[in-house]
C-alpha positions in Angstrom: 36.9 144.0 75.6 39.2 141.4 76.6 41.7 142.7 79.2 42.8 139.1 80.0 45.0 138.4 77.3 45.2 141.8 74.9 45.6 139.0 72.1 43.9 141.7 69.2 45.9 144.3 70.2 49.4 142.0 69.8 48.3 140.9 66.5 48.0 144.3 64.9 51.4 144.9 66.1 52.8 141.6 64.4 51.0 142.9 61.4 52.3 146.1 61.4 55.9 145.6 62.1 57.2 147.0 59.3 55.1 150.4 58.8 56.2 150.4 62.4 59.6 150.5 61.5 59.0 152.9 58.3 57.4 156.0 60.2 60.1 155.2 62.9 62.7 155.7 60.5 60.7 159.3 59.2 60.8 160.5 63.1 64.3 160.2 62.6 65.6 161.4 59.5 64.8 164.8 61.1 67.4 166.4 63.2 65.8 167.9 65.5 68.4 169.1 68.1 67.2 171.8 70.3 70.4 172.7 71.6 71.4 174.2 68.4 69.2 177.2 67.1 69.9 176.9 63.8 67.6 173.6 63.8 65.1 175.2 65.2 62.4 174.5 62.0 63.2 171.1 62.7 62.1 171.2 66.1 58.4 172.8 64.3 58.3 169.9 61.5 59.2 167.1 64.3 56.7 168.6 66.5 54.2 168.4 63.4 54.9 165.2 62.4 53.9 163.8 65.8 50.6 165.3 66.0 49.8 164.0 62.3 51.1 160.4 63.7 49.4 160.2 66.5 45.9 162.1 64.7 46.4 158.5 62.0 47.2 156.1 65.0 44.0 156.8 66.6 44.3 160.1 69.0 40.3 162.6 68.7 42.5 165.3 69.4 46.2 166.5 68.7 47.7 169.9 68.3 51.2 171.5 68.4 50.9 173.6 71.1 53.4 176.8 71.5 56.0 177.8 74.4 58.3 180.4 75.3 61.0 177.7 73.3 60.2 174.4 71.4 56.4 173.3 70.8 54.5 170.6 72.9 52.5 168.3 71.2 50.0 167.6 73.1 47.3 164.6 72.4 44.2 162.8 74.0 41.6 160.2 73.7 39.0 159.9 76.4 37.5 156.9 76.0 35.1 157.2 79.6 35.8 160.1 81.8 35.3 157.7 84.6 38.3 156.0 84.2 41.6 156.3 85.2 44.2 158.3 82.6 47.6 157.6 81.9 49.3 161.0 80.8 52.6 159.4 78.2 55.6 162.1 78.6 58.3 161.6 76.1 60.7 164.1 74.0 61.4 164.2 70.8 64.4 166.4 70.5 67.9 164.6 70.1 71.9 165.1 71.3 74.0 167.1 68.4 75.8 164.3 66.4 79.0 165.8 67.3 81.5 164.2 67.2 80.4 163.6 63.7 84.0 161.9 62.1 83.2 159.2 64.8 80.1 157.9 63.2 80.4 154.8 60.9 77.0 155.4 59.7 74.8 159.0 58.7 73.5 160.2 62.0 70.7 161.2 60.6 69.6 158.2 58.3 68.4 154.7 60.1 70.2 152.1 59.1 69.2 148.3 60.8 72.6 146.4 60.9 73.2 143.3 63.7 69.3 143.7 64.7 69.4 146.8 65.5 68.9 150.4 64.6 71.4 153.0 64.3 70.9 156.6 64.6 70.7 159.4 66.6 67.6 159.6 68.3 66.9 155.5 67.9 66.8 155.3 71.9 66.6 158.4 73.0 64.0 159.4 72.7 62.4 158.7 69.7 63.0 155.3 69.5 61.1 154.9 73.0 58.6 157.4 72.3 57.0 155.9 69.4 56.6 152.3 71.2 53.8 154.2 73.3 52.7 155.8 69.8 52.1 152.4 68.1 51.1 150.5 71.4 48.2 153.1 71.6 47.5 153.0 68.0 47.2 149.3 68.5 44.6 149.2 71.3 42.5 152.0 69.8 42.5 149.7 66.2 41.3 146.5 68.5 38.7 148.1 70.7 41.0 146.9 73.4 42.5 150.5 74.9 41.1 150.1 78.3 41.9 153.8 79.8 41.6 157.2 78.9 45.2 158.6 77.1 47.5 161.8 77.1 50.3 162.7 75.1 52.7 165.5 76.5 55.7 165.5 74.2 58.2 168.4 74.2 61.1 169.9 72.2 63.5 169.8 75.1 64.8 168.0 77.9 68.0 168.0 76.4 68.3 171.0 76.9 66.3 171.4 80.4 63.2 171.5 79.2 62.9 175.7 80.3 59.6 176.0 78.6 57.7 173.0 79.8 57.6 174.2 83.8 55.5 177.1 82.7 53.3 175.1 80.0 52.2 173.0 82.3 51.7 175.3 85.3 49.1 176.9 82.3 47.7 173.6 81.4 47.5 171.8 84.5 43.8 170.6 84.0 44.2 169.7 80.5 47.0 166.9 81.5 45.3 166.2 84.5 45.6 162.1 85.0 46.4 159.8 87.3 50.1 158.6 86.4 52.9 159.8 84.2 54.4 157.0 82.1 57.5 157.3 80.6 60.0 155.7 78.6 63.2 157.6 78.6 65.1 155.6 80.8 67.1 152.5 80.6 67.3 148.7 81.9 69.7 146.6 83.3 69.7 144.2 80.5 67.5 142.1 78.3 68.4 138.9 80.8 67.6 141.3 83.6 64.7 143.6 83.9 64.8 146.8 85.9 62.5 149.4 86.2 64.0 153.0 87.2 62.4 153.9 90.2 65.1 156.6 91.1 66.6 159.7 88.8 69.9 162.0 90.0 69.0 165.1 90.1 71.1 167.9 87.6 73.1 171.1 88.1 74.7 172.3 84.8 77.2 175.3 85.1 79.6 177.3 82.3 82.3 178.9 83.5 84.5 181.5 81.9 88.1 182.7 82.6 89.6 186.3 81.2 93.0 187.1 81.7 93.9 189.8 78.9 91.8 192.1 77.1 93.3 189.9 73.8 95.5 186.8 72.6 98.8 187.5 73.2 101.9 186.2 72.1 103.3 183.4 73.7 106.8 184.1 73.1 106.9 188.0 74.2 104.5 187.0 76.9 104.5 184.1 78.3 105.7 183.7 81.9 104.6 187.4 82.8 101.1 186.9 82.2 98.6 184.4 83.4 97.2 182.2 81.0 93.6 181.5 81.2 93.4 177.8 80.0 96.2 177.5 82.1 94.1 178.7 85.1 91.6 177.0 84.4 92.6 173.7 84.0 94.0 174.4 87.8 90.8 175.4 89.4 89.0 172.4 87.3 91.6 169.7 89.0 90.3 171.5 92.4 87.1 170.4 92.2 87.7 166.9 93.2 89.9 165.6 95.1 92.3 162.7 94.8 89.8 160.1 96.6 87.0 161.4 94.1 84.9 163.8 96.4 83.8 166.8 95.3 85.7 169.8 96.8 83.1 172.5 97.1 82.0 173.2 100.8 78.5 172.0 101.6 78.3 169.8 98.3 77.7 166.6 100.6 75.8 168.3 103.6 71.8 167.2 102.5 72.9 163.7 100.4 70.5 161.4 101.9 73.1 158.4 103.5 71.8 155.1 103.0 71.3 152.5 105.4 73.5 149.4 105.5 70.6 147.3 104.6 69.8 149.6 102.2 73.2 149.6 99.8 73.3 145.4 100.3 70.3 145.5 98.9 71.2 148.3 95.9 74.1 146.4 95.4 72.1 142.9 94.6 71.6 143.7 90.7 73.9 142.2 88.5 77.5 143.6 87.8 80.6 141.8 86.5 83.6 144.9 86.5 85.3 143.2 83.2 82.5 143.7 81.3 81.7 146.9 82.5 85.5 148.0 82.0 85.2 146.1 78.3 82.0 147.9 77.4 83.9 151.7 77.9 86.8 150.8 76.8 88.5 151.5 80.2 91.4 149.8 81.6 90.7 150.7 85.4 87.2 152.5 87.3 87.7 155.6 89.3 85.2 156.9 91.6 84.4 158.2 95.0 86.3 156.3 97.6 84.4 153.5 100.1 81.8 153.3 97.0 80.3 150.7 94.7 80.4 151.5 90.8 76.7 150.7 91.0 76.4 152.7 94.0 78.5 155.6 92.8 76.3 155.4 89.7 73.1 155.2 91.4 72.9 157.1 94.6 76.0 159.2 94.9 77.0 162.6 93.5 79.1 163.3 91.2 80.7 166.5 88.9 81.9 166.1 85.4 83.7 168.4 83.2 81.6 168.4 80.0 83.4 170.5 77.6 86.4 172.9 77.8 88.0 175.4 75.5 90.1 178.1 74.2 92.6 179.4 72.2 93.6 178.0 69.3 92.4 174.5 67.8 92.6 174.5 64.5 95.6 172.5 62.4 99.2 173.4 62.8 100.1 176.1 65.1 99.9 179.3 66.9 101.4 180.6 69.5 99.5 182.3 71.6 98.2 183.0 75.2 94.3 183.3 74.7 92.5 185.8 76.0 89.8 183.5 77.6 88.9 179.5 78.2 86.0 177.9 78.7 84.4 174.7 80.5 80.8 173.2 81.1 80.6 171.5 83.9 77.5 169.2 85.3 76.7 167.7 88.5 74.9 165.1 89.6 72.8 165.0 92.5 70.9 162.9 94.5 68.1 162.9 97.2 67.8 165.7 99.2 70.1 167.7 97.6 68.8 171.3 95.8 70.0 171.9 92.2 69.6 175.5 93.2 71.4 175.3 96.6 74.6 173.5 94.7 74.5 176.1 91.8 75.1 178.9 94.1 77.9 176.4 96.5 79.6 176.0 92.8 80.0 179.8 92.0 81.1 181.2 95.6 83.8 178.1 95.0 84.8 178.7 92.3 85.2 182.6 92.7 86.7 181.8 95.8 89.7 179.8 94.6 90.3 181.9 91.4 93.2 183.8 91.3 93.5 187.9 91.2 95.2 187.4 87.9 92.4 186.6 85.8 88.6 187.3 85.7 86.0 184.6 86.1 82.2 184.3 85.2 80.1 181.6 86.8 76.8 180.6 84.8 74.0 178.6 85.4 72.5 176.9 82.4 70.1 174.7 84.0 69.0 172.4 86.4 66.8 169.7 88.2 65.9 167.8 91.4 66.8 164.2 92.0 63.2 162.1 91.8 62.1 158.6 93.8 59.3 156.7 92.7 57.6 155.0 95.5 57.4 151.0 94.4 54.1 150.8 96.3 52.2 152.3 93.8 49.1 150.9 91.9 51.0 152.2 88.5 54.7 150.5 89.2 52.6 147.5 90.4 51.5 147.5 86.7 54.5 148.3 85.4 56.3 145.0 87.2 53.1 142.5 86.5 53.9 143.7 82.7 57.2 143.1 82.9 56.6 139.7 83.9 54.2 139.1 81.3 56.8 140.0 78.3 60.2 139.1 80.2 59.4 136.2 82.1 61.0 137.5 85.2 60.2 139.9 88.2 61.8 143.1 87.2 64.3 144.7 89.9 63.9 148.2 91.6 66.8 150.7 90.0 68.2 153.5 90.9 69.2 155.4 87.5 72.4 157.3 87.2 70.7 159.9 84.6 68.8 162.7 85.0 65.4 164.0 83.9 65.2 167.7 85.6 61.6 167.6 84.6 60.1 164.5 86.0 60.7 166.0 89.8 58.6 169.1 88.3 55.8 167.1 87.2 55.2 166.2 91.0 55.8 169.5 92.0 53.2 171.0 89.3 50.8 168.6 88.4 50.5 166.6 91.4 51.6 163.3 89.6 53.7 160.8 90.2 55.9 159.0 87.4 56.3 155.6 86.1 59.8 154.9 84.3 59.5 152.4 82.2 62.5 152.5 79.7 64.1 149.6 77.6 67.5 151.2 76.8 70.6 149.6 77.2 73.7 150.6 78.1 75.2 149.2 74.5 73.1 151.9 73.2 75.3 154.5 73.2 72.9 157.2 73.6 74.3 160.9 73.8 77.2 159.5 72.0 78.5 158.6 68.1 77.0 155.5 66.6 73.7 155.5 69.1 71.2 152.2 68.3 68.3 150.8 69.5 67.6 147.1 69.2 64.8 145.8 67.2 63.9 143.3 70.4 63.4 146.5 72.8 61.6 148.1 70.5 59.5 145.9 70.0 59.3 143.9 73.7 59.1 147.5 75.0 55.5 148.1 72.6 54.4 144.8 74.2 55.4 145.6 77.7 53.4 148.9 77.4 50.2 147.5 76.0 50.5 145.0 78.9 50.9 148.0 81.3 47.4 149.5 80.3 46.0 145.7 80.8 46.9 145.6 84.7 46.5 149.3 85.0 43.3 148.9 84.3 42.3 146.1 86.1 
């Protein structure tokens, strides 16, 4: 086996470009969107396709295994239980496609235009998923796979991933290993390399506001009765204040401050405002006061109203005051604060500034910890010398502004710690209409990974 240079195992993948690109496209002509029940077949035929694709690209054993919600699919190859295993996490569900008159292409059938792939799913997480699919089918083809392998792919991180806590609390010695790798994550760009080696933690909350027992009308009504989207839309602008702090008492009371040494150097990657600005569409930033953007991205909290409605929507009119209004609202969190501990801070809030005219229920939809991965480790170590290897450059340490709720429970529950390798970029859109993936990340990325294994290895 040649570890030195992995030639073999780069030549099947220039070989197989295309059928690459094919079963890609398969993955994601299949909607699978967990947060929508009506899909939930799809999540069982996405869930089925996997274990067939990675059964072809090499894997002794694969099964769809079942869970309180969505299926994991769960894979191995042990090639010599004496060495070291690399457990791959990845998900394969996808956003809704809503708003779906925004699209300029069918979410739901790739298309490659400008060099790059567009559809939902093509970065996240499909897209990035399948590099470690077809950079393990690669080394297993050459004789060049250096490590024992573990695939743990799940049905739903978009959602929170509820069911995958207590599968792996039941399977802990079957994904026993000594490193999560992921690829769900995103770099600083293609000039710049970046390996996530910080998450923000997640707090998702749905509140609802009553005032009467049904729509009234407007006209007989209004100016006697409160109106709930009226109400709402007060207690929502009372969540932050006008220098962009977060209201709620004890929001900010465990956020880990850093150092001035420490946000010099967090603020040394690369950032240029107007292209920022140009790339959202934005005019002007807003943002905690005293802040960075990369800093308020990156290591600062934040909340966000995610959704809110009520009453009536539709074309023309109606004149009404509804009998309830809705909003979900998220917040990001960073080291030490407790998903938990905020959940509970957001309801007494909330309930607490809510008026005696209306009724309110506070929710908790889900939620995880912030996660730090330590750059010291034998596994980042990889990660970088790989980088290096396909980029040409020393990647930088980044903290990402996203969340993975799960990752922080992998620590917790398996003992592991993760390696975030991710080759999205910020052009792609993800979560959003018109998502893509560029053919070079998918492709550098299935490089970069195969590269990983080499100095893992070693």
């Amino acid at each position: 086996m040649n570890l030195k240079s992995m030639e073999k195992s780069n030549q099947f993948v220039q070989q197989n470009r295309e059928r690459f690109l094919e079963e890609l496209f398969e993955l994601l002509r299949i909607p699978s969107i967990s947060a929508q029940s009506d899909h939930r077949p799809d999540m069982v035929r996405t869930a089925e396709w996997l274990r067939e694709s990675l059964l072809k690209a090499g894997a002794d054993r694969a099964e769809v295994m079942p869970t309180a919600g969505n299926p994991v699919v769960y894979a191995e190859k042990i090639i010599d239980p004496a060495k070291p295993t690399v457990v791959v996490y990845g998900h394969y569900d996808v956003m809704p496609e809503d708003p779906k008159d925004e699209w300029r292409t069918n979410p739901f059938e790739p298309v490659i235009k400008d060099g790059r792939i567009w559809c939902r799913g093509a970065d996240d997480d499909k897209g990035q998923l399948f590099m470690h699919a077809k950079a393990f089918e690669a080394m297993v083809a050459t004789g060049e796979l250096p490590c024992n392998v573990k695939f743990m792919l799940e049905g739903e991180e978009e959602i929170g991933s509820p069911s995958l806590y207590a599968w792996c609390e039941e399977n802990k010695e079957l994904v026993k290993g000594d490193v999560i790798l992921i690829s769900d994550t995103s770099m600083i760009s293609m000039d710049t390399p970046s390996i996530t080696c910080g998450l923000r933690g997640l707090c998702y909350m749905q509140v609802e506001v009553t005032g009467p027992d049904h729509d009234l009308h407007s006209g007989l009504y209004g100016g006697a009765v409160a109106n709930p989207a009226n109400v709402l839309a007060n207690l929502i602008t009372k969540l932050v204040d006008e220098n962009g702090r977060v209201t709620i008492p004890g929001f900010y009371d465990d956020v880990r401050i850093l150092t001035e040494e420490e946000r010099t150097n967090f603020n040394k990657a690369p950032y240029d405002k107007e292209e920022y600005m140009k790339g959202v569409g934005v005019e002007e930033l807003a943002g905690e006061e005293g802040y960075t953007t990369i800093e308020r991205t990156g290591v600062r909290p934040s909340l966000d109203v995610n959704g809110i409605w009520g009453g009536y929507t539709l074309e023309g009119t109606k004149t009404i005051i509804p009998s309830k209004a809705y909003a979900k609202i998220s917040m990001r969190l960073v080291p030490d604060q407790n998903w938990e501990k905020i959940a509970q801070l957001f309801e007494d809030y909330f309930r607490a500034i809510a008026p005696k005219c209306v009724k309110v229920d506070v929710k908790s939809l889900h939620g995880g910890q912030p996660y730090v991965s330590p750059t010291d480790l034998k596994a980042y170590k990889a990660a970088e010398a790989a980088i290096v290897d396909t980029f040409g450059k020393r990647p930088l340490p980044f903290y990402s502004g996203g969340s993975i709720p799960i990752v922080s429970g992998f620590e917790r529950i398996l003992g592991m710690k993760s390696i975030l390798i991710g080759f999205g970029l910020g052009k792609d859109a993800i979560h959003s209409p018109n998502e893509s993936y560029g053919l070079d990340q998918f492709y550098k990325g299935i490089d970069t990974i195969i590269r990983f294994y080499k100095h893992f290895a070693e």
